[in-house]
N, C-alpha and C positions, 0 to 999 in steps of 0.2 A: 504493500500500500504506500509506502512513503517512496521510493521510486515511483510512482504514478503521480505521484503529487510533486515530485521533482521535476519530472518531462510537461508535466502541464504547466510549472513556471517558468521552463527553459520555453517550450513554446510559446506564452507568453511574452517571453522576454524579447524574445526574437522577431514576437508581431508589432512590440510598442519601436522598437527599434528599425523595424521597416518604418511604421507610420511617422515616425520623428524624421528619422532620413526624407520623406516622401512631403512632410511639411519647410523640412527644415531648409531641402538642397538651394546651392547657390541658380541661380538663373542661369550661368553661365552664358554670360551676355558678349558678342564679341565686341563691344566695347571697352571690355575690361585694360586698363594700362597699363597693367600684366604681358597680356598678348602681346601690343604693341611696343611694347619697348625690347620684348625678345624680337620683332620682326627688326627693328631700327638695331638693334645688338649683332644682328647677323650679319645685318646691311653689310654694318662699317666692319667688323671683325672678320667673320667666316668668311662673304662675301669678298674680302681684299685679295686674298690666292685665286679667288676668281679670275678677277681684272687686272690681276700681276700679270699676264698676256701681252697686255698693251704696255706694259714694260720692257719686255723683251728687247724689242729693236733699240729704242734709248741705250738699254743696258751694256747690251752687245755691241753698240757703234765705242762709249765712254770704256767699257772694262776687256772687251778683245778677245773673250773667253769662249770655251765652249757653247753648246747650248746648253748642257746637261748639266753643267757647273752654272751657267746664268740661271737656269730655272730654281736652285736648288734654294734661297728660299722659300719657294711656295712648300716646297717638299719637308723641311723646317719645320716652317710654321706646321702642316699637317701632322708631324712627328711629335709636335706637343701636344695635339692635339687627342694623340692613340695615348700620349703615356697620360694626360691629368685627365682625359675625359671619365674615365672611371672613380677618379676619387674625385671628380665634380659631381658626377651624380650624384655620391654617396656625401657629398659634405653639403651639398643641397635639399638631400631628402631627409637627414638623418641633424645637421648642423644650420648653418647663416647664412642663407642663399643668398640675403644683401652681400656681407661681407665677400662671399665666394665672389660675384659678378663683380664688383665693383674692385677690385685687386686685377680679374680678367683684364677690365677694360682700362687701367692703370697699365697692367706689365702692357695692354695693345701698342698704346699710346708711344708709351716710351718707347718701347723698337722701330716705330719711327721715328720718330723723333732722333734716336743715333742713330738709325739707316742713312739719315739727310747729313749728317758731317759724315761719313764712314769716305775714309779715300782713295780704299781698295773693294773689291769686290770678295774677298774673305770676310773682312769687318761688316761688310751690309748683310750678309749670307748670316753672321753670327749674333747683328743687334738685330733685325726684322726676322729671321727667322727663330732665332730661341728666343726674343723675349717677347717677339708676337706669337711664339708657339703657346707659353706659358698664357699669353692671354685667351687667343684661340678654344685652348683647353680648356678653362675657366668661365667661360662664355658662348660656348657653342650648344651642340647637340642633346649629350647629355642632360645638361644646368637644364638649356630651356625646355626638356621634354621631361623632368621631373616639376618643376614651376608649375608647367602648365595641364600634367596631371594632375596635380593635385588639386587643380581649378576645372578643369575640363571630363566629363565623362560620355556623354550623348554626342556632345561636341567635338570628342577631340580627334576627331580626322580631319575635321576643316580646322581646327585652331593651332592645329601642328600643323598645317598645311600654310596656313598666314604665315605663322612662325618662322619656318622653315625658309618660306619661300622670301624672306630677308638677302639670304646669301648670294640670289637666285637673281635678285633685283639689283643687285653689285652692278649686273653686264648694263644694267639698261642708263648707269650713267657711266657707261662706259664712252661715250661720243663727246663728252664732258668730261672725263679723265685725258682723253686722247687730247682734246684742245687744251687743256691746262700742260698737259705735257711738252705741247709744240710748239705754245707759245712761254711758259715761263720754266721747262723742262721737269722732268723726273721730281728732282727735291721739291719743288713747290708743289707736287699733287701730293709724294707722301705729304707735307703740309696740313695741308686740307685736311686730309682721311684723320691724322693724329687730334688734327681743333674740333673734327666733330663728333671722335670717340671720348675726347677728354669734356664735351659739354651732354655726356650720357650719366657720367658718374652722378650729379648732385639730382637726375632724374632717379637713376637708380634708390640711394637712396631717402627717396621720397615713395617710389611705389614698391620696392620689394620688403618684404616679412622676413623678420631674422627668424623666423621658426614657419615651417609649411603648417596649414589647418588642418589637413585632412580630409580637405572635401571630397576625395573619391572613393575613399574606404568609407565614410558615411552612407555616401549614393550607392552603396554594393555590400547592402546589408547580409546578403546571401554566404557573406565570408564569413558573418561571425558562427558556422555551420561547417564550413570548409578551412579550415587555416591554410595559409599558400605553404607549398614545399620551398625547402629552403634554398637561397642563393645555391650551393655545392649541387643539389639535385640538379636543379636545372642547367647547370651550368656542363654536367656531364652528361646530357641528352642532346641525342640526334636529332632533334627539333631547333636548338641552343646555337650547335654545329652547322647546322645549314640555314639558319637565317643571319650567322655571321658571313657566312658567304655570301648573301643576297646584301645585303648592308656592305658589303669589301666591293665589291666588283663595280656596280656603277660610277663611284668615282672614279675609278682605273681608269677603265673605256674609256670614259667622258674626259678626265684633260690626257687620255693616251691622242681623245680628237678633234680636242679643244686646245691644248695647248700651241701648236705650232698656228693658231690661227691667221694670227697680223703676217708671219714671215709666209704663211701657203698660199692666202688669196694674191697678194699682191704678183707673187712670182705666178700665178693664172690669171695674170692681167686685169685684177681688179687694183683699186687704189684705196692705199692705205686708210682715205676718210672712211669711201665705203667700207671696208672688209671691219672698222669702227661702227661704222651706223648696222650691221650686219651682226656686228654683238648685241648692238643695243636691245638691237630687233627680240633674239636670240634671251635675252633676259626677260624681257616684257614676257614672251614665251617660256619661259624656266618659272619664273613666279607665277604667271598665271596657271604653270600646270601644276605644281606643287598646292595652291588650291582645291582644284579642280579634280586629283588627285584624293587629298581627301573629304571632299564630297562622295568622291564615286567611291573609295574607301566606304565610307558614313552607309550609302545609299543601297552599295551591291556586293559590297564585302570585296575587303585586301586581297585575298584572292586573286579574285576578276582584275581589280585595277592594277597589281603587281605584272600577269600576264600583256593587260594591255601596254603595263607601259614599257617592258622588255620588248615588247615586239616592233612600237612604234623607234625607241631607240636602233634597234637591228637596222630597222628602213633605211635614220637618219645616214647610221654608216657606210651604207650600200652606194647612198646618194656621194660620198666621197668618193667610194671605190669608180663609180663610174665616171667621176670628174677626172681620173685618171685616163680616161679614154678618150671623154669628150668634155672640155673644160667647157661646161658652158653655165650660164646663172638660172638657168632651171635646177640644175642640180646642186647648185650652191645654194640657192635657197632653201630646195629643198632639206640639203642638211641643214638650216637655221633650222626649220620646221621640227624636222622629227627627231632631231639631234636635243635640239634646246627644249622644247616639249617636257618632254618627260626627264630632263635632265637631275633632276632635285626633288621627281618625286617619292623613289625610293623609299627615303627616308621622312616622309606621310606615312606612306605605307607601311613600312616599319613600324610604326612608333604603332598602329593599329594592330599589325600581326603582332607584334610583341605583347600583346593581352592574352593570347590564347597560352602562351608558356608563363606570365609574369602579372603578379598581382599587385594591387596599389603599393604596398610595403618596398617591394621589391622593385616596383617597375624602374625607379632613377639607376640603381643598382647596376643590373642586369641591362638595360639602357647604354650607359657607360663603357659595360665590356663590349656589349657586341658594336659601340661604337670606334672600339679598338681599331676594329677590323675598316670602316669606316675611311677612317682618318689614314690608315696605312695606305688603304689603297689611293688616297688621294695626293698622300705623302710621296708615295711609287709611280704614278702617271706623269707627273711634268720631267721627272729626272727621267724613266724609261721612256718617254715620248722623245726628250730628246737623245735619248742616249740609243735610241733604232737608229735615228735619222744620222748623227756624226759617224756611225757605223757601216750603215748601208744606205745612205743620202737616197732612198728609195721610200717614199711616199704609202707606197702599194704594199712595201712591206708592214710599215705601221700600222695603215690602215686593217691590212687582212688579221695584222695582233688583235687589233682594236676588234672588229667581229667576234673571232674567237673568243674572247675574254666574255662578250656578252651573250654569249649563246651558253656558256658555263652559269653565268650567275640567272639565265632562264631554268636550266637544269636543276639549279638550287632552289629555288622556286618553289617547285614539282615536289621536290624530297622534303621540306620543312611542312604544303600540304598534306602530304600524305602520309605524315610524322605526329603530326600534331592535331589538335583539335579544341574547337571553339569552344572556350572554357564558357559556365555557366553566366 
């Protein structure tokens, strides 16, 4: 008898705590200044390895270096990004998200900032890439996908999708990088980027919380039923394993055929404004599809939008390979189109699959490592993109890497569905 009267107050317990959740939960409004200051955080931070592209030629005509050596810091910065992203997660889900952000967007600052005196091309490689790795790390993926779980739950394919698609919007002042570069060179654009990461901080904080609420463990009352298995479990699961690979590979591809952007159009007789206004393009296209992304996330399941948007990527690369045959701007376009698209939605997507192995507790967590994978492969794209081409100055060979690579992380895909399942 008193175990029946035990399960009757457990069940009890468990309905007053549904209905308090069901009264309580935040709106989760996308106005919140939470979202948006992770989208403007990506902008200027994540977002700057992007538009390092448009550096290249500056770089190369002043320091005389390889290309693989000139890329190398985007590849830097991304390498801080694989080693602090996990302990941002975890010192934002568990510690002082202000403090964490707000140190990010300090260490950003400063590496520019000595990037613009550095008077060799070692010294800029070592102040913008390790101390904007450090920032990077501190301020990217992981940080703003535990933030904004713990704000978002109905929402958050499109709010990681806003988010995200920060980095995404880099390209699209990309036309406005190149002009600041042409007219007052290199040092004055890092300029810019460091004055208006360093006018984030006194935003920060104003809107971030030195301790997360909880609002997603609230909204998913059905856990105090279920306890999540712990970080070690999941982390040694082939569901874990193969959506690190789906989170690694997309950045690969993308700067293995993004990177040589500025130095490839123009040697196929486009001009360097255009093959600039053809990033822009390309950004407006990366953000909007990182939205768009997780709507269709939201709407038809990660899934679905994963496959679609590996396969729209595949197109965009096909549309390069063929510009090796026929240089013409149907196919340059086209790679703006299918290339830049889906370029950043990946990681929408992600942050949605990542629910079915990873519970509120955990998600920053487990977030962070499989953002390892992430950051590496982004870190591995500029320096291998250029290190095919000083090799085998063959275009065709990059390119056909570039496929390859995405046809693995569609494979990956496939094994993390059919691994896993949609937790309750």
């Amino acid at each position: 008898m008193p175990s029946s009267w035990s399960e009757v107050r457990e069940k009890d317990r468990v309905r007053n705590v549904t209905y308090n959740a069901s009264v309580t939960r935040p709106p989760e409004s996308l106005a919140n200044p939470r979202l948006w200051l992770a989208f403007t955080t990506m902008l200027l931070v994540s977002g700057f390895p992007n538009v390092f592209v448009l550096f290249l030629p500056a770089l190369l005509a002043e320091f005389h270096a390889s290309r693989a050596t000139t890329a190398l810091p985007m590849s830097f910065m991304w390498l801080g990004g694989a080693a602090l992203g996990p302990a941002a997660g975890w010192l934002v889900a568990r510690r002082n998200p202000r403090l964490v952000v707000i140190v990010g967007l300090l260490a950003a600052a400063t590496g520019l900032i000595a990037g613009i005196a550095a008077p060799t091309l070692p010294m800029l490689v070592a102040s913008v890439g390790i101390a904007g790795g450090v920032g990077l790390g501190l301020t990217s993926l992981s940080a703003q996908a535990a933030l904004l779980a713990d704000t978002y739950t109905r929402r958050r394919g499109v709010a990681m999708g806003i988010a995200f698609s920060g980095s995404m919007a880099a390209y699209v002042v990309g036309p406005l990088t190149q002009s600041v570069i042409v007219a007052f060179g290199w040092r004055a654009a890092f300029a810019c980027y460091a004055t208006a990461i360093l006018a984030l901080v006194p935003v920060a904080w104003r809107v971030l919380p030195t301790r997360l609420g909880g609002h997603a463990p609230a909204s998913e009352p059905s856990r105090v039923l279920f306890p999540e298995p712990p970080i070690s479990r999941i982390v040694l699961s082939v569901p874990f394993w193969s959506l690190l690979v789906v989170f690694t590979v997309p950045p690969l591809f993308g700067f293995l055929a993004t990177t040589q952007h500025a130095l490839y159009f123009p040697a196929r007789g486009i001009s360097p404004e255009e093959a600039s206004v053809m990033l822009g393009i390309g950004g407006v296209l990366a953000a909007s599809g990182r939205v768009i992304a997780g709507i269709f996330a939201d709407r038809f399941g990660a899934p679905v939008a994963g496959l679609v948007s590996f396969s729209v990527s595949v197109a965009g690369v096909l549309c390069l390979l063929a510009m090796e045959t026929w240089p013409a701007r149907l196919f340059a376009y086209g790679y703006v189109l299918f290339l830049f698209m889906p370029l950043g939605s990946r990681a929408t997507i992600v942050s949605v699959l990542l629910s079915r192995i990873a519970g509120p507790r955990n998600y920053g967590p487990v977030f962070g490592l499989i953002g390892i994978g992430n950051s590496l492969g982004a870190a591995a794209g500029p320096w291998l993109s250029g290190a095919i081409f000083d090799r085998t100055h063959s275009y065709l060979t990059l390119y056909l890497t570039t496929l390859g690579i995405a046809a693995a992380g569609l494979a990956a895909l496939a094994v993390f569905v059919l691994t896993s399942r949609q937790r309750a």
